[in-house]
C-alpha positions in Angstrom: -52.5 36.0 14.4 -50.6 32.8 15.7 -51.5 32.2 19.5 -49.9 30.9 22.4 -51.7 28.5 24.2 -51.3 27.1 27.9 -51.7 23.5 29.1 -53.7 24.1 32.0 -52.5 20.6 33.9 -48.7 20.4 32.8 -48.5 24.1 32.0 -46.9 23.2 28.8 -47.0 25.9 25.5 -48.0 25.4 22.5 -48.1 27.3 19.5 -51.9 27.4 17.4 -50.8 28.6 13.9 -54.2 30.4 13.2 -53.2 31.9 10.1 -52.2 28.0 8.5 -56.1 26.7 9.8 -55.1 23.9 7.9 -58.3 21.8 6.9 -58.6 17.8 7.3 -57.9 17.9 3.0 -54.6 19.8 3.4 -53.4 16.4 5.5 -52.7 13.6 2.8 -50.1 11.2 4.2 -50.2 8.0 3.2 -51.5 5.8 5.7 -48.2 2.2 5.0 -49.2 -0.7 6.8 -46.1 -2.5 8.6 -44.5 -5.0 6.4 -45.4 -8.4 7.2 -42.8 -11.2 7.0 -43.7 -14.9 7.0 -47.0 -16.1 8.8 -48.5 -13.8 11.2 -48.3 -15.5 14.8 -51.4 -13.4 16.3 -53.7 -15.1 13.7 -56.5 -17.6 14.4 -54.7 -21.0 14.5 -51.3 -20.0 14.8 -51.9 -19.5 18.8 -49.1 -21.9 19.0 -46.4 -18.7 17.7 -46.8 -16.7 20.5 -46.0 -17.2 24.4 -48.6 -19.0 26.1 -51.8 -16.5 26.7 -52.4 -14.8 30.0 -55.9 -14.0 29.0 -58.4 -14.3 26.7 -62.2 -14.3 25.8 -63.8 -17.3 24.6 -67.1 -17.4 24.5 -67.5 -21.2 23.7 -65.0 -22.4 26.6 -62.6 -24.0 24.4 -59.4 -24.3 25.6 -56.1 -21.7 25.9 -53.9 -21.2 23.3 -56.2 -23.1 20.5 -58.6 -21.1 17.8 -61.9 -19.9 19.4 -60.8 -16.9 21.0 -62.2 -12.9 20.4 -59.6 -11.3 22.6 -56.2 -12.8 23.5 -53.5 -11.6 25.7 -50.1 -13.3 25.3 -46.4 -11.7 26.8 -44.7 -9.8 23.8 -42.0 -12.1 22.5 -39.3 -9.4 22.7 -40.2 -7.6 25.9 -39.2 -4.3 26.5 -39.5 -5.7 30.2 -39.2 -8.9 32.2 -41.2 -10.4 34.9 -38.7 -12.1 36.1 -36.0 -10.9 38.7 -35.6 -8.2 40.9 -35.1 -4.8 41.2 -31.9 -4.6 42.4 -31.2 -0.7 42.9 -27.7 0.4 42.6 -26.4 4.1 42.2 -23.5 5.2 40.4 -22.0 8.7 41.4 -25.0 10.6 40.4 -26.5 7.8 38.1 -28.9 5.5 39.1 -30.2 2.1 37.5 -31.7 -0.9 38.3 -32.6 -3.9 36.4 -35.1 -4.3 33.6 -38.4 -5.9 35.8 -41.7 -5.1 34.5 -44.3 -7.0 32.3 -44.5 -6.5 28.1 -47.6 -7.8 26.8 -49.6 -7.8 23.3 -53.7 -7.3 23.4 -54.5 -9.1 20.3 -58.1 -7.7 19.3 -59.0 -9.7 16.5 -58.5 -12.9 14.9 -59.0 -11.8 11.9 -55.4 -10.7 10.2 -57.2 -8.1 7.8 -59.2 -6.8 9.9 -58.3 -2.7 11.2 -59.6 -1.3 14.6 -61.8 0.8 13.3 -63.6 -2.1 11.1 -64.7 -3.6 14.8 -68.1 -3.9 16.0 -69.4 -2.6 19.5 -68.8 -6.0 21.4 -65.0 -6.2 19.9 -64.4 -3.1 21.4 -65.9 -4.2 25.0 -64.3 -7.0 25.1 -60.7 -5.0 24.2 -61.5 -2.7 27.4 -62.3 -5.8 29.4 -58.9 -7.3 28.4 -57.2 -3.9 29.2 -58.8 -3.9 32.6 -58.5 -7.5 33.3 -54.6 -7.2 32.7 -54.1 -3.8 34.5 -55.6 -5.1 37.6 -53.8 -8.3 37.1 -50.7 -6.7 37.3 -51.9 -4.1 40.1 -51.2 -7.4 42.5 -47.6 -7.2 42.2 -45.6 -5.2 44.4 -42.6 -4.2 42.2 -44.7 -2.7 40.0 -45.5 1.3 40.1 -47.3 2.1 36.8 -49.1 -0.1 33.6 -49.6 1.9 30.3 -51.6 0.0 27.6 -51.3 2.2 24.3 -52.0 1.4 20.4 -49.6 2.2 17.1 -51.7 1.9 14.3 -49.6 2.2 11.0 -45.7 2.6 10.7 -45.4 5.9 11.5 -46.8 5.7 14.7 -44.4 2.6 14.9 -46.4 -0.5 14.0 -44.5 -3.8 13.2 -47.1 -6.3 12.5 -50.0 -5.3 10.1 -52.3 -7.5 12.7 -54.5 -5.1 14.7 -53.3 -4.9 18.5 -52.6 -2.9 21.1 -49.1 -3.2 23.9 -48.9 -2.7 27.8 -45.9 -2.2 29.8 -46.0 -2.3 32.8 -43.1 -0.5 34.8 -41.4 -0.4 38.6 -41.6 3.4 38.3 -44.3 6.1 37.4 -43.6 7.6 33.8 -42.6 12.0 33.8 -45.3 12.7 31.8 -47.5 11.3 34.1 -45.9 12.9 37.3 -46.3 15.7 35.7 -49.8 15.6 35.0 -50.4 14.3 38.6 -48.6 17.4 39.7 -50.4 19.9 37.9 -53.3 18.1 39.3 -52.2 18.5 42.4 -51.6 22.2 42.4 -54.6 22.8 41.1 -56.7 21.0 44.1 -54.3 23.0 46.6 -55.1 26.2 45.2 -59.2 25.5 44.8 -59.7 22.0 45.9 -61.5 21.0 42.8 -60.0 18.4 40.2 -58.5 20.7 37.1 -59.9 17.6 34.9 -63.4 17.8 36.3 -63.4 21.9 35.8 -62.1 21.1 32.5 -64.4 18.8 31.5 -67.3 21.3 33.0 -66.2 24.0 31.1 -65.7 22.3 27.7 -69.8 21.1 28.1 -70.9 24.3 28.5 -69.6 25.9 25.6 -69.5 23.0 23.6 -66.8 24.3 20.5 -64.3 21.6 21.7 -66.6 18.7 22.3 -66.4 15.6 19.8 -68.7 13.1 20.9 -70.3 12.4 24.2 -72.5 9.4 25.6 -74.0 9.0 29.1 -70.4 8.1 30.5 -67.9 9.3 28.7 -67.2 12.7 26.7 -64.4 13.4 24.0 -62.9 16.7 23.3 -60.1 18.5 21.3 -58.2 20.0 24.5 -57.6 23.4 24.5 -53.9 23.2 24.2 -53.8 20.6 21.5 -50.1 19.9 20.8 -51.1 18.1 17.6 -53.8 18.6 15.1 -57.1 16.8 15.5 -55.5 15.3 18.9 -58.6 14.1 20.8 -59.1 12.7 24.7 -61.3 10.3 26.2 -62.4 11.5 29.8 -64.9 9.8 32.1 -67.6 12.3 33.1 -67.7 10.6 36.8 -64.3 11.6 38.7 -62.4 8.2 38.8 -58.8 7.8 38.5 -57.6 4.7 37.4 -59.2 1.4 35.7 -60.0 -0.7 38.8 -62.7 2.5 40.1 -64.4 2.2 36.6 -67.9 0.4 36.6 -69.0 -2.1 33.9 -71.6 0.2 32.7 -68.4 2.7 32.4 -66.8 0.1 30.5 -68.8 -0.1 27.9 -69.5 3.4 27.5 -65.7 4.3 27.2 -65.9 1.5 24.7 -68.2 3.4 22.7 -66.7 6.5 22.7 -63.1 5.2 21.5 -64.7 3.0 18.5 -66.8 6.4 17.8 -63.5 9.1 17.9 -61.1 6.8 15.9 -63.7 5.6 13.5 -64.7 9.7 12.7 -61.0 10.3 12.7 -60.3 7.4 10.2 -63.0 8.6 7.8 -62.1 12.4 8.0 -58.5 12.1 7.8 -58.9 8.8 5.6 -57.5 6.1 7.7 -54.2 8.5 9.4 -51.8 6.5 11.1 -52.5 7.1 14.8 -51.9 6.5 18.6 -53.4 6.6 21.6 -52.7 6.1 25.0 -54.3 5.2 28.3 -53.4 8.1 31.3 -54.3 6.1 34.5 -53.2 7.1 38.1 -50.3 4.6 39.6 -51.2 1.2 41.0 -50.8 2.7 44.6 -53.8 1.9 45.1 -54.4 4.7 46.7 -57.5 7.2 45.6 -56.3 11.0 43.9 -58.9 13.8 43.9 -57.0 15.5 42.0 -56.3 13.0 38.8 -58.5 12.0 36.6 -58.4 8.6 34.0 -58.7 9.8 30.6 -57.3 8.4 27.2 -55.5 10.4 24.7 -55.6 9.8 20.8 -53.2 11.2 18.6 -53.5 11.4 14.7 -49.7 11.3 13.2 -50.5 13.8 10.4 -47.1 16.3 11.3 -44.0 15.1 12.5 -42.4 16.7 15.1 -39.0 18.3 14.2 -36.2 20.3 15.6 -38.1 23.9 16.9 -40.3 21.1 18.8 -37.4 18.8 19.9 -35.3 21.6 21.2 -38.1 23.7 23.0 -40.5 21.9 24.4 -43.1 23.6 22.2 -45.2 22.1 20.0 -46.6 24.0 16.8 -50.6 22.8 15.9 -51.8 24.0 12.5 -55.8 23.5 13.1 -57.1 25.2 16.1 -58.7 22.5 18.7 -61.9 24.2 17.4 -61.5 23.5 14.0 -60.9 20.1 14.9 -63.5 19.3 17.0 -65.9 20.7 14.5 -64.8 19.0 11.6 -65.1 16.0 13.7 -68.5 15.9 14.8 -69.7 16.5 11.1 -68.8 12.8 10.2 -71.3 10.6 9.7 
């Protein structure tokens, strides 16, 4: 029998087609790397393509925007957002707007054009949370700013461009819906029992253990109850924090670990799926939430989403979150 499932946070449905219990064989898309035209411009010694860095990690002090770098930072050359400007809020009858300001930046984390992710050793993938942190505390100093999301495509479905392994940040002059919401389910839950519904929820999943992925001593990943997509997998810190500047450098490393371990099971189980992820921090109020909790949430594109999904607000899973996290915690 299908069930209905119930986000406990956003209180969003979705739809766990039991009788499908799809397995990770039935899921054989392709994984296309973007095209590439011409030379790459995030490759080692072609610093000189991109905007002038904003940060980088180079362990033998050479100089910016020259080869020697692990991690680079540079502003994306079409950018979603600009720095520059100001707000300037207007309304229109009912319709608001205001201009463009924000920051669009590029977390190059390898210089390596060949080179995937996934095929990334511990230290590259502590030195990609340090650049993340780095940047989103960076940005935290500017007033106009409400809200920085860092996120990964990987592949073109997921909507790659360049076939060079990176991740994006935007940062934005107001706080994204799906984050209010999650802030406001948050919320209500804390008002009702005064607990944080992520802690409980992270609690709960340890104790029965048939959602849990992988865990180390700082971090734990599950398949969430209400999965809307199969073999969809968070991130979440065991120690309540909310956003990137409250996380410790032992912390750091730890949620390094248990990113490069979740995408590198998922890239061998569902052989090398185009995915997402995204980074869920609180806003750069500054200010500390009991009630919301930092986490990171990976999405496998293995379905697409079509019309039922579009026009409801539903979403239909075809391998039950326990499935998923089972299957995942059998690869080697």
């Amino acid at each position: 029998m299908p069930e209905l499932r119930k986000d406990p946070i956003v209180g969003r449905w979705v739809i766990v087609a039991t009788e499908r219990a799809a397995r990770p064989s039935d899921f054989k898309l392709k994984h296309e790397s973007p095209t590439e035209s011409g030379t790459c411009p995030f490759d080692r010694g072609r610093e000189a393509m991109t905007p002038p860095e904003v940060f980088a990690i180079r362990p033998g002090g050479t100089l910016p925007n020259t080869p020697g770098w692990l991690t680079r930072v540079v502003p994306n050359r079409f950018p979603a957002l600009r720095v520059e400007g100001e707000l300037k809020r207007q309304g229109e009858g009912i319709y608001d707007r205001m201009d463009g300001i924000g920051a669009h930046e590029v977390i190059i984390e390898t210089p390596e054009h060949a080179r995937d992710l996934t095929d990334l050793d511990q230290a590259d993938f502590r030195n990609l949370i340090r650049a993340m942190t780095e940047r989103v505390n960076d940005l935290a100093r500017d007033v106009r700013l409400k809200y920085v999301l860092v996120f990964k495509n990987h592949g073109r479905t997921a909507g790659a461009s360049l076939r060079h392994s990176h991740c994006q940040l935007i940062a934005t002059p107001i706080v994204p819906q799906q984050v209010k919401e999650e802030i406001a389910g948050g919320r209500r839950y804390w008002d009702f029992r005064e607990r944080c519904i992520f802690c409980d929820m992270l609690s709960q999943e340890l104790e029965s253990g048939k959602r849990v992925i992988t865990e180390n001593e700082h971090f734990v990943a599950i398949a969430p109850f209400a999965s809307r997509f199969a073999f969809e997998s968070w991130i979440l810190p065991r120690r309540h924090f909310g956003t990137f500047a409250e996380m410790r450098d032992n912390e750091a490393a730890g949620l390094a670990d248990s990113l490069r371990d979740v995408l590198r099971r998922m890239t061998r189980l569902l052989e090398n799926p185009d995915y997402n992820f995204m980074v869920h921090t609180a806003p750069l109020s500054g200010a500390a939430m009991d009630y919301y909790h930092f986490h990171i949430e990976v999405i496998p594109r293995e379905t697409t989403v079509a019309g039922f999904e579009w026009g409801s607000g539903f979403f239909i899973n075809s391998v039950p979150p326990e499935n998923a996290a089972k299957y995942l915690r059998e690869v080697e």
